[in-house]
N, CA, C and O of each residue as an XYZ file, in Angstrom:
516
protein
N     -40.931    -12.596    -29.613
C     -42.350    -12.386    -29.738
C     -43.090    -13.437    -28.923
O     -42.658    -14.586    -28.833
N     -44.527    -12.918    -28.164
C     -45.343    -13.721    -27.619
C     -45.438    -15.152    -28.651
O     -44.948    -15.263    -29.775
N     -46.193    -16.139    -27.913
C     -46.788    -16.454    -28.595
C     -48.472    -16.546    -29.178
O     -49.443    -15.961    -28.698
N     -48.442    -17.350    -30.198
C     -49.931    -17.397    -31.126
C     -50.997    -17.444    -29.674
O     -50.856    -18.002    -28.586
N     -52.199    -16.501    -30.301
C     -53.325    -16.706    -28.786
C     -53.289    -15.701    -28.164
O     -54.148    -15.579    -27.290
N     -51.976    -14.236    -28.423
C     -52.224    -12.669    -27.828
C     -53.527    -12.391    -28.493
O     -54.542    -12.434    -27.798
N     -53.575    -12.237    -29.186
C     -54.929    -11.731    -30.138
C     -56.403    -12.246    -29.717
O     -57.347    -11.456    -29.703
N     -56.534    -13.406    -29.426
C     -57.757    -13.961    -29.102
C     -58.899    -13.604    -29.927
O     -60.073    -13.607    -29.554
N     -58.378    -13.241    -31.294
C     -59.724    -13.679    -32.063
C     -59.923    -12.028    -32.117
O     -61.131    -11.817    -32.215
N     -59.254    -10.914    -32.093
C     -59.848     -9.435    -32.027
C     -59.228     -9.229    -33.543
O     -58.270     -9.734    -34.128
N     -60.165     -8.308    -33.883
C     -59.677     -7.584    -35.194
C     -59.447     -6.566    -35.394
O     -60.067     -5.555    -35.064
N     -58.099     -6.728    -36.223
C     -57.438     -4.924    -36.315
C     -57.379     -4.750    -37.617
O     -57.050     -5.688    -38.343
N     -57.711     -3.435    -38.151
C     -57.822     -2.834    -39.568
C     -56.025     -1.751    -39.441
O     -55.489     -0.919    -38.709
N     -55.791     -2.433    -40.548
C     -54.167     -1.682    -41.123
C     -54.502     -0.808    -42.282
O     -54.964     -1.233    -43.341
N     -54.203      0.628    -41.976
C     -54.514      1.320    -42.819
C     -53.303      1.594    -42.938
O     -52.675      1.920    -41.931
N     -52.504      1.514    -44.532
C     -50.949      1.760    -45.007
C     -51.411      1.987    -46.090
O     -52.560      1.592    -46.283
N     -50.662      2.737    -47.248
C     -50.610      2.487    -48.389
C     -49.089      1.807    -48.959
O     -48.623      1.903    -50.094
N     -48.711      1.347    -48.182
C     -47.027      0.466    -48.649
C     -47.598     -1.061    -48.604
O     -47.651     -1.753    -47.587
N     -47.994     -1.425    -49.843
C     -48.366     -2.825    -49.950
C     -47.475     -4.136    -48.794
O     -47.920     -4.915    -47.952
N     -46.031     -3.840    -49.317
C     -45.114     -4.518    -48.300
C     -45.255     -4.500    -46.732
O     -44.989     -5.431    -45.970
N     -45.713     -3.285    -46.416
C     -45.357     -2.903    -44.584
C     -47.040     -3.544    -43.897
O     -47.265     -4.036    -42.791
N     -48.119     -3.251    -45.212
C     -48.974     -4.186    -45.023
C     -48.950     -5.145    -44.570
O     -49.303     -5.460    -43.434
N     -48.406     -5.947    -45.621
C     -48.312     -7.691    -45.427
C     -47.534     -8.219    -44.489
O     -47.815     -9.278    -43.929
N     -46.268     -7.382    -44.181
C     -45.496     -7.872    -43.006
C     -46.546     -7.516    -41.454
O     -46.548     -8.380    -40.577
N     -47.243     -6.429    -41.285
C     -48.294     -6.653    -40.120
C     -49.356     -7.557    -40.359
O     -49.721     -8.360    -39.500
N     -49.908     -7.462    -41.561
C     -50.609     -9.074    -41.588
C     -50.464    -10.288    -41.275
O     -51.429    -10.983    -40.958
N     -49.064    -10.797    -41.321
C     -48.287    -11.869    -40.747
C     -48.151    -11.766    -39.625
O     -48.883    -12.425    -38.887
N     -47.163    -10.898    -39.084
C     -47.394    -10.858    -37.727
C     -48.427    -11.079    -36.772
O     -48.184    -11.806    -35.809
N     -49.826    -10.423    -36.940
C     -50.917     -9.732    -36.653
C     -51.783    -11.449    -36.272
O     -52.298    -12.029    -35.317
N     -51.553    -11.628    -37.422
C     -51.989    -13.402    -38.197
C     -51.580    -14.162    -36.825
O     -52.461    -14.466    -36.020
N     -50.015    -14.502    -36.547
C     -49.692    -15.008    -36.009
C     -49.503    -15.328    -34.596
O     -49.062    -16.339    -34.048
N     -50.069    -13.909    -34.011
C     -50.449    -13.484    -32.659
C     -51.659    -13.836    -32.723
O     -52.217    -13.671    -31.639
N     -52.387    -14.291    -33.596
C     -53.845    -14.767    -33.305
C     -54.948    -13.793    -33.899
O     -56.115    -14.109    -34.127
N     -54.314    -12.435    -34.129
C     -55.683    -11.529    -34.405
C     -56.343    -11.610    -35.533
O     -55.830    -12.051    -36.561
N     -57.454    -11.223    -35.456
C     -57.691    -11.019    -37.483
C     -57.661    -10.400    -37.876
O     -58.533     -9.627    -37.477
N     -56.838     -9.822    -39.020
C     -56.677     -8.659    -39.756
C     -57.286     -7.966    -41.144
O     -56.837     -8.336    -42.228
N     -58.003     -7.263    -41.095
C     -58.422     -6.287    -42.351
C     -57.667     -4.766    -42.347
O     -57.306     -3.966    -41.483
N     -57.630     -4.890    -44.667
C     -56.929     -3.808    -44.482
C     -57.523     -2.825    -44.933
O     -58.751     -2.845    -45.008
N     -56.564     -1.400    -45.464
C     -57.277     -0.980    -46.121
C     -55.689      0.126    -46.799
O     -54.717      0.393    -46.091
N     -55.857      0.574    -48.278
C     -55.080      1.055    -48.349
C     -55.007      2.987    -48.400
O     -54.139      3.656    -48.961
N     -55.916      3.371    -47.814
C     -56.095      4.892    -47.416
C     -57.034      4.801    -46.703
O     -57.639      3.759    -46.450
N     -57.364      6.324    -46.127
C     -58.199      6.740    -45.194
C     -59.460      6.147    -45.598
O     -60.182      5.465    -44.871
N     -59.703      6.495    -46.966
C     -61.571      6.604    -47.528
C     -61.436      5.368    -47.591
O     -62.467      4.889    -47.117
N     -60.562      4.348    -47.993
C     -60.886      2.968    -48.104
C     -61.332      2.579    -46.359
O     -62.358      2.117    -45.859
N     -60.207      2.959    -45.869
C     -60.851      2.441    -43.963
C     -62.370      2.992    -43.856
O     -63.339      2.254    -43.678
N     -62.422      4.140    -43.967
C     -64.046      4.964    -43.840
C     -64.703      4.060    -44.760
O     -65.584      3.532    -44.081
N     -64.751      3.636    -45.826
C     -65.981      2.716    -46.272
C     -65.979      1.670    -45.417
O     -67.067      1.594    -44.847
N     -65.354      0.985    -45.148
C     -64.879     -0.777    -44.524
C     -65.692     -0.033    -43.275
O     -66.858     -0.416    -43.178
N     -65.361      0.751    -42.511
C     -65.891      0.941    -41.105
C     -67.526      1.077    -41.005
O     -68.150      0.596    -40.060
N     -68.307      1.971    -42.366
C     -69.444      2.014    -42.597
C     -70.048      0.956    -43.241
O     -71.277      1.013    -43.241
N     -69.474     -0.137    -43.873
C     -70.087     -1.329    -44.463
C     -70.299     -1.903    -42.443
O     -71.444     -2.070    -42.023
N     -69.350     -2.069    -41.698
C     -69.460     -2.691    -40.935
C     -70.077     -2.026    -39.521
O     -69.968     -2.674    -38.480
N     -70.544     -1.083    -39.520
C     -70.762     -0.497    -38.017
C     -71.278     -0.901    -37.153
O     -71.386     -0.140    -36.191
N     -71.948     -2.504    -37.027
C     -72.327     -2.943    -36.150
C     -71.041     -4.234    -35.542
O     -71.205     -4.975    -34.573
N     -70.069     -4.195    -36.256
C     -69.146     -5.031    -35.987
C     -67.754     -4.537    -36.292
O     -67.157     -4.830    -37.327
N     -67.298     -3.817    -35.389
C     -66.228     -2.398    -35.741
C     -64.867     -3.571    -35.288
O     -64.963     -4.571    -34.578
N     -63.473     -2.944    -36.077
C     -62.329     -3.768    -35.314
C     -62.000     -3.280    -33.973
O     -62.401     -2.282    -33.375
N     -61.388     -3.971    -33.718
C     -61.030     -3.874    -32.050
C     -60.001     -2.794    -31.944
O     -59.753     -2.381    -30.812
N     -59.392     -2.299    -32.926
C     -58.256     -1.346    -33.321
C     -57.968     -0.968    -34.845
O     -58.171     -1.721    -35.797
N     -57.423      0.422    -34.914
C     -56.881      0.206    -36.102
C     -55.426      0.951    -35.887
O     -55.027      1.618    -34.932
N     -54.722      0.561    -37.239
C     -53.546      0.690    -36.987
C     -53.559      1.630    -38.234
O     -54.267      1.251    -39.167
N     -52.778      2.968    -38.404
C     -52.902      3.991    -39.205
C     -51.798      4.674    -39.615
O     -51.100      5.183    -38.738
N     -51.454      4.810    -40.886
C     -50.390      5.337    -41.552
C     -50.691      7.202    -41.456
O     -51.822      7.531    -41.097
N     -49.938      8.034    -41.694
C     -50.444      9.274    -41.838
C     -50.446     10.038    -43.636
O     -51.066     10.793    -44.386
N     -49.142      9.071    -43.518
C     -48.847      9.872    -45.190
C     -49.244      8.436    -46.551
O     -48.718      7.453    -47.073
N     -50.619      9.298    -46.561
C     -51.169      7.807    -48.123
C     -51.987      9.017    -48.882
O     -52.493     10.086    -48.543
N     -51.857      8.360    -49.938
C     -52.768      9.199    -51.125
C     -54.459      8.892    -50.816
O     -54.933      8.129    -49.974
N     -55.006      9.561    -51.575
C     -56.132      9.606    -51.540
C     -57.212     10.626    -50.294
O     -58.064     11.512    -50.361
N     -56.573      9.891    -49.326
C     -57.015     10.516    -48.010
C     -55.813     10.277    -46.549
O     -55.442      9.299    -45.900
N     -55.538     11.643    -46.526
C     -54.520     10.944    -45.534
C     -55.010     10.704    -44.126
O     -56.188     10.973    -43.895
N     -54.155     10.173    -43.039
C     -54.380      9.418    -41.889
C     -54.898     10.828    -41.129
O     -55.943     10.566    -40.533
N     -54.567     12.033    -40.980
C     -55.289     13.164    -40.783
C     -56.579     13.272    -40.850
O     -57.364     13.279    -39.902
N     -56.900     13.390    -42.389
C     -57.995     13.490    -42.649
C     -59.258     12.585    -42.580
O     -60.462     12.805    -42.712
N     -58.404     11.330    -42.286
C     -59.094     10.045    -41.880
C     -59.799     10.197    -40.189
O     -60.921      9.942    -39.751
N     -58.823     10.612    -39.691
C     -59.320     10.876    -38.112
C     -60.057     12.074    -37.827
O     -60.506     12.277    -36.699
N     -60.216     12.919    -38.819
C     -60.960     13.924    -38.461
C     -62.941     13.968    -39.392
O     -63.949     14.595    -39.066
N     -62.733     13.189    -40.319
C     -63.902     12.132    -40.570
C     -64.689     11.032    -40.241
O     -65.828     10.649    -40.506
N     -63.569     10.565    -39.464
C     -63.884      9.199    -38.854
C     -64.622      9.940    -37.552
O     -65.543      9.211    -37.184
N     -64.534     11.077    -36.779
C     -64.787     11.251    -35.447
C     -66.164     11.895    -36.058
O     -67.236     11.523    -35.581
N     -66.136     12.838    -37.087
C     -67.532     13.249    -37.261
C     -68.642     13.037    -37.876
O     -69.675     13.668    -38.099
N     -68.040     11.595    -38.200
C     -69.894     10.799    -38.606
C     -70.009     10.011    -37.430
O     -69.254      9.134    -37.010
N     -71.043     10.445    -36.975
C     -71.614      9.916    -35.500
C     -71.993      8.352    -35.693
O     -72.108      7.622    -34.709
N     -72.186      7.861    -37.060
C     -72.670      6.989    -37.241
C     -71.539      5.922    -37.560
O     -71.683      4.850    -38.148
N     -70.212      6.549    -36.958
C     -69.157      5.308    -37.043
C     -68.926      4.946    -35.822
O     -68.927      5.869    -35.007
N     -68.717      3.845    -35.409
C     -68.380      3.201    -34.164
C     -66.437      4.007    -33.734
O     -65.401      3.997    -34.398
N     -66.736      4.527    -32.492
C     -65.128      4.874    -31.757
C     -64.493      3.683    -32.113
O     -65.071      2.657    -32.471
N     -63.268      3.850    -32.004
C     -62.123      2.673    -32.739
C     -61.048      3.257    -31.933
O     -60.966      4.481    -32.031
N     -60.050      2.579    -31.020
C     -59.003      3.176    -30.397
C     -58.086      3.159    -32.026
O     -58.481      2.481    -32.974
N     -56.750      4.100    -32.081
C     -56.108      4.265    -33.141
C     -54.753      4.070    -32.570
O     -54.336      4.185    -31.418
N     -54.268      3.796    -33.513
C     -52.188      3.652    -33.600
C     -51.622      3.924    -34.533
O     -51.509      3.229    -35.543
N     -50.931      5.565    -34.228
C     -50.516      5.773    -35.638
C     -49.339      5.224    -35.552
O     -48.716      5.007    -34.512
N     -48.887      4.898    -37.055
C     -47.890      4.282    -37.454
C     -46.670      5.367    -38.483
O     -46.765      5.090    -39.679
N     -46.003      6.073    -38.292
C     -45.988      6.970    -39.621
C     -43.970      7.057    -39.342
O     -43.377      6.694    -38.326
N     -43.377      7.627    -40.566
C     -42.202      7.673    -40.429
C     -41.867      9.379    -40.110
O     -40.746      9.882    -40.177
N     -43.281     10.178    -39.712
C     -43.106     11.578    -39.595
C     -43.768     11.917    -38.581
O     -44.942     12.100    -38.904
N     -43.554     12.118    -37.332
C     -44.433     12.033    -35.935
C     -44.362     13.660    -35.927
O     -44.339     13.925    -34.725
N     -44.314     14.935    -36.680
C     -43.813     16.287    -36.067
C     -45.134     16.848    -36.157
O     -45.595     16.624    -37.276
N     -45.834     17.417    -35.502
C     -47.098     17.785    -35.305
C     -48.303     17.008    -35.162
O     -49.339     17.013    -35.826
N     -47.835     16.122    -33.829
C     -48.321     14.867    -33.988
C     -50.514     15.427    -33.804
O     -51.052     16.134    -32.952
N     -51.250     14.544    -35.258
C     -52.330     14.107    -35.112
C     -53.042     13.857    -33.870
O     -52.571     13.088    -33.032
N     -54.560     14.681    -33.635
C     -55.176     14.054    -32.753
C     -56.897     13.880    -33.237
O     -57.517     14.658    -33.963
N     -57.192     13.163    -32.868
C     -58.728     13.455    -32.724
C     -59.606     14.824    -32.841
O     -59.118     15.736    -32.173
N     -60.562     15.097    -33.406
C     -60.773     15.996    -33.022
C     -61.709     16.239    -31.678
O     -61.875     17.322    -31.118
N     -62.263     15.000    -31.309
C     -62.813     15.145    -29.924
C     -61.939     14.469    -28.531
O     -62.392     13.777    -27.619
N     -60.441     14.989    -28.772
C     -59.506     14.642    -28.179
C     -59.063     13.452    -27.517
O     -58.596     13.376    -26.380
N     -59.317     12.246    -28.596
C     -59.132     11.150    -28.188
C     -57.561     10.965    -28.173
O     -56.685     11.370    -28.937
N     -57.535     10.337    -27.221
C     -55.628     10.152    -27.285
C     -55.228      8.778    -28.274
O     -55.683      7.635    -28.223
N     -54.235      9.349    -29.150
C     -53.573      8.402    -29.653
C     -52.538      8.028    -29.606
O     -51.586      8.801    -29.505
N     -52.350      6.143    -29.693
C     -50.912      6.388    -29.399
C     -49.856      6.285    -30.822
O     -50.288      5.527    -31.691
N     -48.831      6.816    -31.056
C     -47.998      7.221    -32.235
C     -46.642      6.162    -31.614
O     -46.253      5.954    -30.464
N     -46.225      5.704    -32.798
C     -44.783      4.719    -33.047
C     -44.014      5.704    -34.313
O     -44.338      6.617    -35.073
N     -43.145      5.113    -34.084
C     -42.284      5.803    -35.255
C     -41.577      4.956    -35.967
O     -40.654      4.479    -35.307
N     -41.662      4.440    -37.440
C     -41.427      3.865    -38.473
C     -39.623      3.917    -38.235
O     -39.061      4.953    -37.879
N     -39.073      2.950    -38.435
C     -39.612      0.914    -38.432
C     -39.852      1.330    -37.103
O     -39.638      2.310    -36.389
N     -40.520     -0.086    -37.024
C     -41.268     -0.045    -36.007
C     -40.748     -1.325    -35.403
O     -40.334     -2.316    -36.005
N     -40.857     -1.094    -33.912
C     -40.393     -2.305    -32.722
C     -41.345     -3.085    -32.643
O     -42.355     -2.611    -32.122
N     -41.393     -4.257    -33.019
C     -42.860     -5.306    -33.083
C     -43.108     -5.345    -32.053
O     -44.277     -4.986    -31.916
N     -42.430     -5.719    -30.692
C     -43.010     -6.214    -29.621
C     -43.171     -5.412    -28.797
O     -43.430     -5.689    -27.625
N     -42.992     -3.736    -29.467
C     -43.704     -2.774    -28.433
C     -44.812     -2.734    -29.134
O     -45.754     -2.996    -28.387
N     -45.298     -2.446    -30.665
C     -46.354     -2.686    -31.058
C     -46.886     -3.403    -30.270
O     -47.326     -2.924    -29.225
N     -46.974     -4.489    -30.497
C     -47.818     -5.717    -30.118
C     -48.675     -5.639    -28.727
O     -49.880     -5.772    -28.518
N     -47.273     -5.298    -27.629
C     -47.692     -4.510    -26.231
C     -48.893     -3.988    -26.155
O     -49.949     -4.374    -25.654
N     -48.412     -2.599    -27.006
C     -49.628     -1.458    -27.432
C     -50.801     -1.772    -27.811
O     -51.774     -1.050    -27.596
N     -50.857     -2.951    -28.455
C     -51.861     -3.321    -29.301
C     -52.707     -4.145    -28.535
O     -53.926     -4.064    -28.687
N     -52.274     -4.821    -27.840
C     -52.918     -5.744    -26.359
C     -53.273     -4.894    -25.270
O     -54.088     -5.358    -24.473
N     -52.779     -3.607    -25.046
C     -53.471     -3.050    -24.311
C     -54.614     -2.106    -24.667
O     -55.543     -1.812    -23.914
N     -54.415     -1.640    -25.995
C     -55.723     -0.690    -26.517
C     -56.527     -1.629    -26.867
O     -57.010     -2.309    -25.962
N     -56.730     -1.795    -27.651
C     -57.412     -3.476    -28.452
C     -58.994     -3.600    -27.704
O     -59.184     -4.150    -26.619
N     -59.789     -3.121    -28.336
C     -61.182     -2.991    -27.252
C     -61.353     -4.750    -27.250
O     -62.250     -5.282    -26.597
């Protein structure tokens, strides 16, 4: 792994509902320098994004399969309140088969659970507004 200082201070929102897979990208995330907020479903990210819309993360990182609201339904809410700031996305999921898009065809990029940190990380330094 790089070292501390990839991040430069950008913030990425982890949307998981696996408390554990959380905290291990929090650390990581941490340690590359970024700052991390989470959230543990879709509607939890959709509030966090509307408390904040004048100060959106630089990325988020997105599970597909969580209760409440899944990573689907998250991206297809998230695109149609005009009043949320664009957010590049990374899905994260252990089920890539009909892979998720935007509905105003934003490209996303998809990993497949476990996940290779230091292609993450890659990924994450290059989307990362």
């Amino acid at each position: 792994m790089a070292g501390p200082g990839r991040g430069a201070g950008q913030e990425i929102l982890v949307v998981d509902d696996d408390p554990a897979f959380r905290e291990v990208l929090v650390a990581v995330l941490s340690a590359e320098g970024y700052r991390v907020s989470v959230a543990e479903d879709g509607h939890q990210a959709l509030q966090s994004l509307a408390l904040r819309a004048d100060d959106p993360p630089s990325l988020i990182l997105l599970d597909l399969a969580m209760p409440v609201m899944s990573g689907q339904a998250f991206l297809e809410a998230h695109t149609a309140a005009a009043f949320l700031p664009a957010v590049p996305v990374i899905v994260l999921s252990g089920n890539l088969e009909g892979q998720p898009r935007r509905p105003d065809g934003h490209v996303i990029v998809y990993f497949r659970k476990p996940i290779h940190l230091e292609r993450l990380l890659e990924a994450i330094q290059l989307w990362a507004r």
